[in-house]
Backbone as CSV, one residue per row, in Angstrom:
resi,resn,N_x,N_y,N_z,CA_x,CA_y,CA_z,C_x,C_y,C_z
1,UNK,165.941,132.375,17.119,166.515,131.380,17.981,165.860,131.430,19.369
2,UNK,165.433,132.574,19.597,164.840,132.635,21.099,163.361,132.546,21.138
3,UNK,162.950,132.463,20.070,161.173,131.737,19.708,161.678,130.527,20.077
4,UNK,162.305,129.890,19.183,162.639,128.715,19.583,163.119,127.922,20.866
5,UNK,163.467,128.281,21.410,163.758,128.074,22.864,162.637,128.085,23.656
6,UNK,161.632,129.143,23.651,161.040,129.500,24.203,159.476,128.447,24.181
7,UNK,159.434,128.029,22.596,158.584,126.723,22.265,158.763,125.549,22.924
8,UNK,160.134,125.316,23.205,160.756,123.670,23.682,161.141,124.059,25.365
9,UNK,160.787,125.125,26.014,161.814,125.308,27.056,159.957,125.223,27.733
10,UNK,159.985,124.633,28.991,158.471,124.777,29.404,158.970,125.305,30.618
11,UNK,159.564,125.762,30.932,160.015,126.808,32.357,159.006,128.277,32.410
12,UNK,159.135,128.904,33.596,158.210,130.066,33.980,159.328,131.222,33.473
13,UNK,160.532,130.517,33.448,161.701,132.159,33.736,162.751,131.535,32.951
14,UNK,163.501,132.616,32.791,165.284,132.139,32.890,165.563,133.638,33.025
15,UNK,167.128,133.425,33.852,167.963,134.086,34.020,169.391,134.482,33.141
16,UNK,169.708,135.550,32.961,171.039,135.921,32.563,171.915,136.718,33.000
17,UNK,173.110,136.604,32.900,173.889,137.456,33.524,174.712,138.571,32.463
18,UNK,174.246,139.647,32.180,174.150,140.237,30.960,175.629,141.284,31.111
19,UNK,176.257,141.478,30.061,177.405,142.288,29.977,177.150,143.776,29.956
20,UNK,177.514,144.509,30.209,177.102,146.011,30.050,176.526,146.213,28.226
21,UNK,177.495,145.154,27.858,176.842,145.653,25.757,175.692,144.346,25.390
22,UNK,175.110,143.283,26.630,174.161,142.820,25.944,172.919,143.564,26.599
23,UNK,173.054,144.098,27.551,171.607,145.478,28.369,170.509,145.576,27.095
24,UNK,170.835,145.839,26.154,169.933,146.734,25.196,169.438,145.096,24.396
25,UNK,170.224,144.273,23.913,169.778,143.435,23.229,168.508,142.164,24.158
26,UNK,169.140,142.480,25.543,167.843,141.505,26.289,167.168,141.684,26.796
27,UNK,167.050,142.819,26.975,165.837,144.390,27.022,165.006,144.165,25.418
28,UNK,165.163,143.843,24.603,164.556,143.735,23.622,163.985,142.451,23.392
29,UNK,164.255,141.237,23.881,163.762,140.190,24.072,162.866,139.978,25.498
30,UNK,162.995,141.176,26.342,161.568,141.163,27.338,162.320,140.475,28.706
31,UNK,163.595,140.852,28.791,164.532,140.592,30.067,164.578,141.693,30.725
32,UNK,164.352,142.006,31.924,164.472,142.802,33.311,165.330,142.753,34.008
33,UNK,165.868,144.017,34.251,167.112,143.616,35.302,166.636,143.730,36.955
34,UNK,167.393,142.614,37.370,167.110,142.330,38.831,167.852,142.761,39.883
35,UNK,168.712,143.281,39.482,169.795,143.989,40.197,170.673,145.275,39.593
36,UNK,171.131,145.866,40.330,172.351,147.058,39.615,173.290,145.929,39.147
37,UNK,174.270,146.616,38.594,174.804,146.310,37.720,176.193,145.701,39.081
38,UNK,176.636,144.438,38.756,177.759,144.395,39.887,179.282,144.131,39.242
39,UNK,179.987,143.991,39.599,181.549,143.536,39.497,181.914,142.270,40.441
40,UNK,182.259,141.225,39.735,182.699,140.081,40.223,183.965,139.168,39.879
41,UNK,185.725,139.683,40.485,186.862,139.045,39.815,186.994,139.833,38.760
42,UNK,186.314,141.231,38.464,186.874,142.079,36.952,185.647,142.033,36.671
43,UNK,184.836,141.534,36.101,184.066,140.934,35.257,182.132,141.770,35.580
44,UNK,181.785,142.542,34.835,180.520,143.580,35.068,179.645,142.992,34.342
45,UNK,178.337,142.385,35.100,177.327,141.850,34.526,176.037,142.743,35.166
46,UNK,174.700,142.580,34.719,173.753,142.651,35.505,173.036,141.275,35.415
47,UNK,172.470,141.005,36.556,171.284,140.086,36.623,170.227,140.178,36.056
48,UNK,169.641,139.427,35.154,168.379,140.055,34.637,167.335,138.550,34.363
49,UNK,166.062,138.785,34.231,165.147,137.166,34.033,163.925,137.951,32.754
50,UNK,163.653,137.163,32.506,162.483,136.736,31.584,161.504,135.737,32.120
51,UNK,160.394,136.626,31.739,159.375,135.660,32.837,158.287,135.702,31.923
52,UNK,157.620,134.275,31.770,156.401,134.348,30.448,155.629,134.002,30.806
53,UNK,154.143,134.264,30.609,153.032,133.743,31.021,152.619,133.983,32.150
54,UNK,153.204,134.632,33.199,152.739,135.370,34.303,152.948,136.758,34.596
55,UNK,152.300,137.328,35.256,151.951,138.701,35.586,152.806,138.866,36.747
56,UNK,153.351,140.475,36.728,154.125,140.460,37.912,153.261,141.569,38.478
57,UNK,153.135,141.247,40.063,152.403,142.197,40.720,153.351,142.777,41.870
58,UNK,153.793,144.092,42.239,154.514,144.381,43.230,155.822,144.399,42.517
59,UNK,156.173,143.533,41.867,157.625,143.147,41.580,158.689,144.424,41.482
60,UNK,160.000,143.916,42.502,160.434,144.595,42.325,161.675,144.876,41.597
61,UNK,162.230,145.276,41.039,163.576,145.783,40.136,164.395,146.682,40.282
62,UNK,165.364,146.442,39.773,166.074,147.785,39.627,165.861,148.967,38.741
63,UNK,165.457,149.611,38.536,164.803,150.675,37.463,165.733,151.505,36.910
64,UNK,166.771,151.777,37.528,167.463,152.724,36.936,167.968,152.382,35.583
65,UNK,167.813,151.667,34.674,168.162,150.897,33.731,166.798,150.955,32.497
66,UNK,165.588,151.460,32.705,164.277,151.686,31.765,164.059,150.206,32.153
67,UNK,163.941,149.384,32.983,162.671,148.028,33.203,161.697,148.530,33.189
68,UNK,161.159,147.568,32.506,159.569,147.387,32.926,158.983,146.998,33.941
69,UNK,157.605,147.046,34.414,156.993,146.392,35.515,155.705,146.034,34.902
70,UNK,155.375,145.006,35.111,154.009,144.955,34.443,153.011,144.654,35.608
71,UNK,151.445,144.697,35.271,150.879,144.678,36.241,149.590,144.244,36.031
């Protein structure tokens, strides 16, 4: 489903706001987290993007989480 998206979607990025139990599953689809992990009204997400076709140079992340950096 996310090939698919990814064929029809002509964007550079997308963003998600990931639950503490989707971390591992959008880490596996090549999502980075962009922030620690926050609390908002109850509710614990991290920020995280997917970025295709470009190179990240410098970029920075939150690491404590195993991101990647590519270069």
């Amino acid at each position: 489903m996310f090939d698919h998206l990814l064929e029809n979607y002509k964007g550079n990025f997308i963003t998600v706001n990931s639950s503490p139990y989707g971390l591992g599953f959008y880490k596996k689809l090549g999502f980075v987290p962009t922030e620690e992990e926050k609390t908002i009204n109850g509710i614990r997400f991290t920020p995280m993007i997917y970025r295709r076709n470009t190179r990240m140079k410098d970029y920075i992340a939150y690491c404590g989480l195993d991101c990647e950096i590519w270069d």
